[in-house]
C-alpha positions as CSV (number, residue, x, y, z in Angstrom):
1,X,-91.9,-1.5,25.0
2,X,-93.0,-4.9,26.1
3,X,-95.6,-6.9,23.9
4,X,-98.5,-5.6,24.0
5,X,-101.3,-8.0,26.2
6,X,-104.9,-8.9,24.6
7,X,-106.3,-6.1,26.3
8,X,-103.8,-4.0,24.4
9,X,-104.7,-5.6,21.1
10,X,-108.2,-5.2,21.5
11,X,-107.8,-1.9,22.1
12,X,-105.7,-1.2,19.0
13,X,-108.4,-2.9,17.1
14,X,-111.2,-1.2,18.9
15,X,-109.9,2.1,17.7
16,X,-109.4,1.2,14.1
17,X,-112.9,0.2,13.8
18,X,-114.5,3.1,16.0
19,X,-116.2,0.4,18.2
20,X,-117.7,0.5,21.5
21,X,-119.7,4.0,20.4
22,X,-122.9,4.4,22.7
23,X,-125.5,6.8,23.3
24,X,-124.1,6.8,26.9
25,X,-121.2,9.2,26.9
26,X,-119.0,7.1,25.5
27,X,-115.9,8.6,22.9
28,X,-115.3,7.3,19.9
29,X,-111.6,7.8,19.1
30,X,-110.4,7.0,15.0
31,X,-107.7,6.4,13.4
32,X,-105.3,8.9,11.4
33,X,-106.7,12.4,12.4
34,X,-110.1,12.0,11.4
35,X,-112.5,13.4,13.7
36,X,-115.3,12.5,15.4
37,X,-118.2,14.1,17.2
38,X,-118.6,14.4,20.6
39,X,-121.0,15.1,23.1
40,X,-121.7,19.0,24.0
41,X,-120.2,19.7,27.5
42,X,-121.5,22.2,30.0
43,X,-120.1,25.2,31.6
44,X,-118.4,24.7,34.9
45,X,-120.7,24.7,37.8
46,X,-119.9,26.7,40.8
47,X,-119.9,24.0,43.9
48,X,-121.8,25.4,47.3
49,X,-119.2,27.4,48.9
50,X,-116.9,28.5,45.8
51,X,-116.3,31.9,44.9
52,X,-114.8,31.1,40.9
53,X,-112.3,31.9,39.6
54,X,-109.4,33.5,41.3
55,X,-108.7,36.8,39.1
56,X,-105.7,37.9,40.8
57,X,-103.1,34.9,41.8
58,X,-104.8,32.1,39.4
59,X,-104.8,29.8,42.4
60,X,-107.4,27.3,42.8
61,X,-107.4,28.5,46.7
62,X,-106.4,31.8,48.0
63,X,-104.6,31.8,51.5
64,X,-107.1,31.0,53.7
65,X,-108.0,28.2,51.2
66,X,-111.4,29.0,50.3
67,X,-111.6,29.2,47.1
68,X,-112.4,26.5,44.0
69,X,-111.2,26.8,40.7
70,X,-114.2,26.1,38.5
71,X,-113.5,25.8,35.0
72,X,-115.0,28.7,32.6
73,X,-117.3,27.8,29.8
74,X,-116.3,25.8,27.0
75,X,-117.1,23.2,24.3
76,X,-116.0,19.7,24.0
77,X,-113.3,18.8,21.8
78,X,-113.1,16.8,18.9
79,X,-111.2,13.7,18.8
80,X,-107.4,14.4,17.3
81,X,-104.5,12.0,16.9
82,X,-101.2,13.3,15.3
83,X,-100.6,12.3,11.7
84,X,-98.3,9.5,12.3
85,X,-101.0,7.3,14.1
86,X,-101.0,5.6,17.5
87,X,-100.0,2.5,19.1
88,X,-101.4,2.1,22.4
89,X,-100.3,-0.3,24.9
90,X,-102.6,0.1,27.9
91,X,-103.2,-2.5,30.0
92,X,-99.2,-4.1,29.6
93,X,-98.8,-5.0,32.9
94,X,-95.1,-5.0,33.8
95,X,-93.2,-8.4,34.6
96,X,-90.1,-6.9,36.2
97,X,-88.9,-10.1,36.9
98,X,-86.7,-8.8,40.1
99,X,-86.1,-12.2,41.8
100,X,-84.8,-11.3,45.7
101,X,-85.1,-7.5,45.0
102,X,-88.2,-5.0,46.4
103,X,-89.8,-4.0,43.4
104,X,-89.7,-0.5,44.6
105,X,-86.5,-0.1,46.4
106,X,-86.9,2.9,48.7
107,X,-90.5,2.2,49.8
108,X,-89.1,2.0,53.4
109,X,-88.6,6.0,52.5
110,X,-92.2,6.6,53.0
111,X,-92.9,9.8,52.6
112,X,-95.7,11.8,51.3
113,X,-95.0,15.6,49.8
114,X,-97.6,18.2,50.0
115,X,-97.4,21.7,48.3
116,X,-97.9,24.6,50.4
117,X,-99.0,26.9,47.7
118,X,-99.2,30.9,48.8
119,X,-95.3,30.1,50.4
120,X,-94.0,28.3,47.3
121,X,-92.9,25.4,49.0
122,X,-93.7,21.8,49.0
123,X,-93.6,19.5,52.6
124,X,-91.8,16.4,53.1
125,X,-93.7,14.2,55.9
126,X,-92.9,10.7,57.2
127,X,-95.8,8.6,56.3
128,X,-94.7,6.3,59.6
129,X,-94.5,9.3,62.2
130,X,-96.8,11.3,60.2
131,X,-94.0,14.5,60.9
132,X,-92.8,16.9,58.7
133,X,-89.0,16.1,57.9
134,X,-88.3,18.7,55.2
135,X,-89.6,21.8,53.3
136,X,-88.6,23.1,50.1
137,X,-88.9,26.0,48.2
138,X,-90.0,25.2,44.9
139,X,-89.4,28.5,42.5
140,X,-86.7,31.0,43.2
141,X,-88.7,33.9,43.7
142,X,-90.6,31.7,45.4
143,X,-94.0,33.1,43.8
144,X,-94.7,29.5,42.1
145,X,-97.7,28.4,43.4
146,X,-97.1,25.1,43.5
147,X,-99.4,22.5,43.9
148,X,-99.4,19.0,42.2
149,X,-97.1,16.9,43.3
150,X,-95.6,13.3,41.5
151,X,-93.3,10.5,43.5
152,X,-91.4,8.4,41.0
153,X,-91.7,4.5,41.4
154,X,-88.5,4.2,42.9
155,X,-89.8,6.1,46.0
156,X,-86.4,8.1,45.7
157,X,-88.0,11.6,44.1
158,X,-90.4,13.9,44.1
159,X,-91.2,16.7,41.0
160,X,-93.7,19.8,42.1
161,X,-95.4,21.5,39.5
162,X,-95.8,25.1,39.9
163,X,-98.9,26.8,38.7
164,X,-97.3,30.0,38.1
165,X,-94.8,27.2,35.6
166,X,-91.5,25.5,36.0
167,X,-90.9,22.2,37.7
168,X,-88.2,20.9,40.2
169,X,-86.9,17.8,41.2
170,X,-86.1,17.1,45.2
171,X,-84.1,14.0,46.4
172,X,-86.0,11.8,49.1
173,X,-83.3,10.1,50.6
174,X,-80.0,12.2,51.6
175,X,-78.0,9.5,50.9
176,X,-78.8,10.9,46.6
177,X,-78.2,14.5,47.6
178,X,-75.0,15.9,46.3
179,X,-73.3,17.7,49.1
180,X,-71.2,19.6,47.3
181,X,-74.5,21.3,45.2
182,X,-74.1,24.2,46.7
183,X,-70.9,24.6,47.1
184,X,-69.9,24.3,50.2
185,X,-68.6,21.3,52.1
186,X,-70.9,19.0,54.0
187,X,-74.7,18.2,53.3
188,X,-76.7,21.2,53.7
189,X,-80.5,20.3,53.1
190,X,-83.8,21.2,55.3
191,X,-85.2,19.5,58.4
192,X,-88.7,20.6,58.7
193,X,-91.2,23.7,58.5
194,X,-89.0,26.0,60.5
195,X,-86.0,25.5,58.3
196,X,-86.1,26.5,54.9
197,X,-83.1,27.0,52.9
198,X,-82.5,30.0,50.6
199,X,-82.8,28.8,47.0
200,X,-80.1,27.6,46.0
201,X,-78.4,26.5,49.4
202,X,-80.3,23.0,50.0
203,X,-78.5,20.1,48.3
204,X,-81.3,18.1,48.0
205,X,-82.9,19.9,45.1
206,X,-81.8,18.4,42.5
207,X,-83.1,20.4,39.4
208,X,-85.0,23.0,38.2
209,X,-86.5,23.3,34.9
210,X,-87.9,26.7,33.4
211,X,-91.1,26.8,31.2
212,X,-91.1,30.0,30.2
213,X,-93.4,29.6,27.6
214,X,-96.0,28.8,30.0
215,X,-98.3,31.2,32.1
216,X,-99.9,28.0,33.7
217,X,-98.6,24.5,34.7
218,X,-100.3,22.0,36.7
219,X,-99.9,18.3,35.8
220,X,-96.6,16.4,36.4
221,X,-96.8,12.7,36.6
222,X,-93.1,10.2,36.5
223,X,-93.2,7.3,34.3
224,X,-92.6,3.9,35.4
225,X,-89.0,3.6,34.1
226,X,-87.0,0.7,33.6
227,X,-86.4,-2.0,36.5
228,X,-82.7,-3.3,36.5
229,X,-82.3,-6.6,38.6
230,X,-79.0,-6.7,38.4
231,X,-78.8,-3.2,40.4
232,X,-81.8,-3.6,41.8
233,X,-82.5,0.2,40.9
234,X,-84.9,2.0,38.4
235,X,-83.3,3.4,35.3
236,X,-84.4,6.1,32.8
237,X,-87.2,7.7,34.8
238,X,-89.3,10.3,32.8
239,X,-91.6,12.3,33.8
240,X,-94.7,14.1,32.2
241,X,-95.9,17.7,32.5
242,X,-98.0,20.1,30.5
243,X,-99.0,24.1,30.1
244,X,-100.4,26.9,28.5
245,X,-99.0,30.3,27.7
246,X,-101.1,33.6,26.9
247,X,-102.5,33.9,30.3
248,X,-104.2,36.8,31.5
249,X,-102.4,36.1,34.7
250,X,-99.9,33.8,36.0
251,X,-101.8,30.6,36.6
252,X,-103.9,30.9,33.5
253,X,-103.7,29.7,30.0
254,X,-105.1,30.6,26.1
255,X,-105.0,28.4,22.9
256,X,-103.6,24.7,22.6
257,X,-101.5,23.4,25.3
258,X,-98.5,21.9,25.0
259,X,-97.3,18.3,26.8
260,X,-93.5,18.1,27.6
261,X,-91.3,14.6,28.5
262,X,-88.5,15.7,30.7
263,X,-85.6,13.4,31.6
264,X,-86.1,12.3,35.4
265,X,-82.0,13.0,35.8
266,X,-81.4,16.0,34.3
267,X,-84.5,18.4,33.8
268,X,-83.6,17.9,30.5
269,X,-86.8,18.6,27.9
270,X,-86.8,15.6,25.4
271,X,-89.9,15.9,23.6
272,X,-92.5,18.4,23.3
273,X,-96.0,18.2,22.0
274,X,-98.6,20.8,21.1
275,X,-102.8,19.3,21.5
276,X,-104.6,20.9,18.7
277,X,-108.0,20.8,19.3
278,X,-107.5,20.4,23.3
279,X,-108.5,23.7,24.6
280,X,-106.7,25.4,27.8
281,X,-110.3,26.1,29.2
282,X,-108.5,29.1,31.3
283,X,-106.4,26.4,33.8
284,X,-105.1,24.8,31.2
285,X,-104.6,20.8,31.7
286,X,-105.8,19.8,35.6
287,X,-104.7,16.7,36.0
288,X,-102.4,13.8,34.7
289,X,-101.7,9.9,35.4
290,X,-99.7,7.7,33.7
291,X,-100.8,4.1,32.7
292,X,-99.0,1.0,33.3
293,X,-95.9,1.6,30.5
294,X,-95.6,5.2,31.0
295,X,-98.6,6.5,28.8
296,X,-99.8,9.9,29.9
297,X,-103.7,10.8,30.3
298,X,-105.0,14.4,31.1
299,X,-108.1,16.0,31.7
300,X,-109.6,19.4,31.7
301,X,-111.7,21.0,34.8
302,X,-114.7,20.4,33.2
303,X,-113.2,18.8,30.3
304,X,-112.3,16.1,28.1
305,X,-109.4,13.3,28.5
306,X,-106.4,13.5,26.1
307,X,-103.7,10.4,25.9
308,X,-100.6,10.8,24.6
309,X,-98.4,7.4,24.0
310,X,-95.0,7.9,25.4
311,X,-92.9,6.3,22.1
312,X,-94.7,7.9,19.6
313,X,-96.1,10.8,21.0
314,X,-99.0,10.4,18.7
315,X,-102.3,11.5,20.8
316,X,-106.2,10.9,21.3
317,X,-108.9,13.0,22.4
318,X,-111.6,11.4,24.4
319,X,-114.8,13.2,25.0
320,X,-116.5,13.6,28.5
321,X,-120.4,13.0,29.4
322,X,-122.3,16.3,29.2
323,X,-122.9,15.9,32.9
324,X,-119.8,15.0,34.0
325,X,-117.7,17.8,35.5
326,X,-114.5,16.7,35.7
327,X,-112.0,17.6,38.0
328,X,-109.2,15.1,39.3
329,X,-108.4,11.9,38.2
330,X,-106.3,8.7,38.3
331,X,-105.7,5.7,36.3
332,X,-106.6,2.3,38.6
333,X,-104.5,-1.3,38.1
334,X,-106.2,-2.0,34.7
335,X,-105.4,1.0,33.1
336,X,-109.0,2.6,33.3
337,X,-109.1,6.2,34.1
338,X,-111.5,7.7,37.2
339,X,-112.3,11.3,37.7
340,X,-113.6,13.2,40.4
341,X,-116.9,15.3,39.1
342,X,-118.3,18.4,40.6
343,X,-121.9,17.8,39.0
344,X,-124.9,18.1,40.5
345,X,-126.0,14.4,39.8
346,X,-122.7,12.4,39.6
347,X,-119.3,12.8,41.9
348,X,-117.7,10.1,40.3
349,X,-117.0,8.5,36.6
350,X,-114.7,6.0,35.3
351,X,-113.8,5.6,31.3
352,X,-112.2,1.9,30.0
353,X,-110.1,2.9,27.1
354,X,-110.7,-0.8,25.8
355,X,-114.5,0.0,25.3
356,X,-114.3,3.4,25.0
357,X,-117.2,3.9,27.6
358,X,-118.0,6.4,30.2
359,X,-120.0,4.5,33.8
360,X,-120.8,7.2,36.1
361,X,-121.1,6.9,40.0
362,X,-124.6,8.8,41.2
363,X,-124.4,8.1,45.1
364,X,-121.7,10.6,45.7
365,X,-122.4,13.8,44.7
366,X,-118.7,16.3,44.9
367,X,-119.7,19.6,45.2
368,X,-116.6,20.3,46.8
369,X,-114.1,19.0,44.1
370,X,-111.9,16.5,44.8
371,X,-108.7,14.2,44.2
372,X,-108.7,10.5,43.7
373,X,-106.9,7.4,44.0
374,X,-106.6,3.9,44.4
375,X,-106.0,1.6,47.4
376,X,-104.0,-1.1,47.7
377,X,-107.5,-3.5,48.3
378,X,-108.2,-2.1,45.0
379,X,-111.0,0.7,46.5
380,X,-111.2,3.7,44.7
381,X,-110.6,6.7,47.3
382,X,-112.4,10.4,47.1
383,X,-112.7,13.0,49.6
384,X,-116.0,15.1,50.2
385,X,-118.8,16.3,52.5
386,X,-121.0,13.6,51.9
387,X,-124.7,14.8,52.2
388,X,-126.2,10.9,51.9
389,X,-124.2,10.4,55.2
390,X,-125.2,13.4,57.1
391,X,-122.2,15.8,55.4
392,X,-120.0,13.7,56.7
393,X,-116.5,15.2,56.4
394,X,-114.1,12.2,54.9
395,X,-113.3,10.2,52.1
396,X,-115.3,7.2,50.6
397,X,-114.2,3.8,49.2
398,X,-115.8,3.1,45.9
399,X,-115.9,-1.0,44.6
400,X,-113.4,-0.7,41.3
401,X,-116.1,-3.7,39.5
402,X,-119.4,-3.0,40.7
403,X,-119.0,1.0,41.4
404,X,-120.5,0.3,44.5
405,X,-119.7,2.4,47.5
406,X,-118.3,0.1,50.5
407,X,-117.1,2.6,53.1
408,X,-117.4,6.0,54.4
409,X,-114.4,7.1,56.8
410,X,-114.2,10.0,59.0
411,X,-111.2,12.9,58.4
412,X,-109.7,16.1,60.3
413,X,-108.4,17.3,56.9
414,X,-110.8,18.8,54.8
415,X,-108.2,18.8,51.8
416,X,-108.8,18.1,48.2
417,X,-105.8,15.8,47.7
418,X,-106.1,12.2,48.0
419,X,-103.6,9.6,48.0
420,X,-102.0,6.2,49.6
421,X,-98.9,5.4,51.0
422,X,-96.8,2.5,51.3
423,X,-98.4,0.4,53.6
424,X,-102.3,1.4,52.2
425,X,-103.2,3.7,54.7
426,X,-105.3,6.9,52.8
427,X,-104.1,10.3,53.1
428,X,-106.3,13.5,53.1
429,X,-104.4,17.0,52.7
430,X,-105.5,20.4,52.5
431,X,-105.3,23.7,54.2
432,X,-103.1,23.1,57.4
433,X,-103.8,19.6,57.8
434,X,-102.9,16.0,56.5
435,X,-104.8,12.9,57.7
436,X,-103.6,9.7,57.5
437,X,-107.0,7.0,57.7
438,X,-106.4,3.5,58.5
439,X,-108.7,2.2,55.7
440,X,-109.7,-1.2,57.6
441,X,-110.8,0.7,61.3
442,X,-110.7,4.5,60.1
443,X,-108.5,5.5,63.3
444,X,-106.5,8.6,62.1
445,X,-103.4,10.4,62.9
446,X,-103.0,14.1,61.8
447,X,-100.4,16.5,60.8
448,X,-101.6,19.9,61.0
449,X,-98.4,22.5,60.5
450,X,-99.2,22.9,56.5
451,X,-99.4,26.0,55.0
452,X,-103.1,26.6,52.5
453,X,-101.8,23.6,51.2
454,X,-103.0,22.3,48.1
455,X,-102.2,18.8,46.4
456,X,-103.8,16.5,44.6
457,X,-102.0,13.9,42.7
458,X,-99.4,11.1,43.1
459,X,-98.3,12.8,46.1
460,X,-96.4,9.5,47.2
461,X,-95.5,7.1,44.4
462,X,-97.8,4.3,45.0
463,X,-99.6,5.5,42.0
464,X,-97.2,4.8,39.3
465,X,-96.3,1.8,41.8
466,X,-99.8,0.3,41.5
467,X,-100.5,0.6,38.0
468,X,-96.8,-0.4,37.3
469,X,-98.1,-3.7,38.5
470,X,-95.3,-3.3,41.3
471,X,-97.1,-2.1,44.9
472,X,-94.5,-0.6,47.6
473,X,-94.0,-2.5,50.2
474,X,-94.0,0.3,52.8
């Protein structure tokens, strides 16, 4: 780990002390597994036009994606760390230092990967053509349910979490595939919707790890990794994920869940982790992000942030606002974390680990649940009906500093997921239709052969990029 940055320091020292406690939904996080008291939290509120909970498939949409997943009832919990402390470095910006090289060396890849969760498969679409180029299945029985969705910072992979658990690994580029994965001569990989391979038979899947200890498995998240200059490649690429077994059906989760660190190469399981005290509130954890050295933060629908530090494993619960709903989230360029919010009076909330305070966003009000993200102008991104603006149908640029919102934009996708691509255009997906939204002019292009699709995450790298310190280049 690099040395940690003022903000990282005053962070350490924030949490010894227990500052920055206010009668505003703010968390106060201590030292050594003490606990501390947090505000109560509410039961999830059904948003207009949700049915629940999804008894039979555990899917937050059924086919015809109509369906929210809205978190069943459940109390706040206390603040936990593991007994051999924590060290936290948020806010180390990386200085990679890369002279002539592209920070992120296969941005020119550009793509953007979107589960299509009742068919167990996960799109591969040109972010420049806005085509799909591949589909994959991603479960061999191909009953996972997949949905979130995590590019590493090299551009060169994506990993697809599938609800119904286990996690895979798909190369971007063909030039990574191993042609002779399948075992016979010659790459064999797909081409688009109309052409996917029997598991097994496409040599750009590159692993597949099992959780069978899970009966529910949403987040996956890569961690930056380590920039070599010399190769002008990123080395030892982890990536995050986390579950819940005990599940009354596949999709669902009971007790404590458990975080894993899998090795980006190999599927390999390094570490595993077990949050005591962190509820799987039926989905289990709903959404992850990494900070800017690799540090993992979840959240609960409806639920409370956990942060796990990625050398020491030690963690930190980090109680919500009573009226903040949560539901997805992201981590911006200063390692503060924003989630979406399906309450009545709030749409949008950011925490600052630094101060250990909640500000909350009133003009947008998501009843319909929604991912987030930030732009490369620094806008924070969320998709929605707007009722201020007449329901408009699009996303909404929020100010990062003042929490003001700057823009409204028009979209044909009426998708949860949110993200940006390489060159800062915004990206809407859902049902059968991805929307790419020029964020300057709002002029879109749509691609509308998806499958109930359903993705919300860092569906195309420039994520991890952008808190990394390290934007793609496109």
């Amino acid at each position: 780990m690099s040395a940690p940055t003022p903000r990282a320091l005053l962070l350490t020292t924030c949490l010894a002390l227990a500052c920055g406690d206010d009668s505003g939904g703010s968390a106060s996080a201590t030292m050594g597994g003490t606990t501390s008291t947090p505000p109560p939290t509410t039961g999830g509120e059904v948003p207009t036009g949700s049915s629940g909970m999804s008894q039979g498939t555990g899917s937050e949409s059924d086919a015809a994606a109509t369906t929210d997943e809205v978190a069943p009832t459940t109390s706040a919990s206390a603040t936990t760390t593991t007994s051999g402390g924590i060290k936290l470095d948020v806010g180390t910006v990386s200085d990679f230092g890369v002279g002539d090289c592209d920070c992120n060396t296969a941005a020119e890849f550009g793509y953007i990967w979107v589960a299509n969760s009742p068919e167990s498969t996960v799109s591969k679409i040109d972010t420049g053509t806005v085509q799909e180029v591949g589909r994959y299945l991603t479960r061999a029985d191909a009953a996972g349910n997949p949905s979130r969705t995590s590019v590493s910072i090299s551009g060169r992979a994506v990993a697809v979490a599938n609800r119904h658990q286990g996690l895979v690994k798909i190369w971007a580029n063909p030039e990574d595939c191993d042609p002779n994965n399948n075992g016979a001569p010659g790459l064999q990989t797909s081409s688009g919707a109309g052409d996917v391979l029997a598991w097994g038979e496409d040599d750009c899947v590159a692993w597949y790890t099992d959780f069978p200890g899970f009966t529910t498995q949403r987040p996956v998240a890569w961690a930056p990794g380590t920039f070599n200059e010399f190769t002008c490649r990123w080395e030892n690429e982890r990536l995050w994920t986390a579950g819940c077994g005990g599940g009354f059906a596949p999709g669902f989760g009971d007790g404590d869940p458990d975080v894993a660190l899998v090795d980006g190469d190999t599927g390999e399981i390094l570490q595993t982790l077990t949050l005591t005290g962190y509820g799987c509130n039926g989905f289990g954890p709903y959404g992850g992000a990494v900070d800017s050295t690799g540090n993992l933060w979840l959240t609960l629908n409806n639920g409370n942030l956990a942060f796990v530090d990625i050398e020491t494993f030690a963690y930190v619960i980090h109680p919500k606002p009573a009226n903040v709903q949560s539901y997805g989230m992201t981590v911006d360029s200063k390692d503060r974390v924003w989630v979406t919010s399906y309450s009545a009076d709030n749409g949008v909330a950011r925490y600052d680990p630094v101060t250990m305070t909640w500000d909350i966003i009133t003009e947008i009000k998501q009843y319909s649940q929604s991912g987030i993200a930030q732009g490369a102008d620094g806008r924070i991104w969320v998709a929605g009906s707007f009722a201020n603006m007449g329901n408009l149908n699009g996303v909404a640029g929020i100010d990062p500093e003042t929490l003001a919102v700057t823009t409204y934009l028009a979209t044909t996708s009426n998708g949860k997921g949110v993200s940006v691509d390489g060159k800062g255009f915004i990206w809407r997906a859902g049902g059968n239709t991805a929307s790419r939204v020029d964020p300057d002019d709002g002029t879109e292009t749509n691609y509308s052969g998806l499958n109930a699709a359903y993705t919300y995450s860092d569906m195309t790298g420039f994520g991890v990029a952008n808190v990394a310190g390290c934007q793609p280049a496109g």
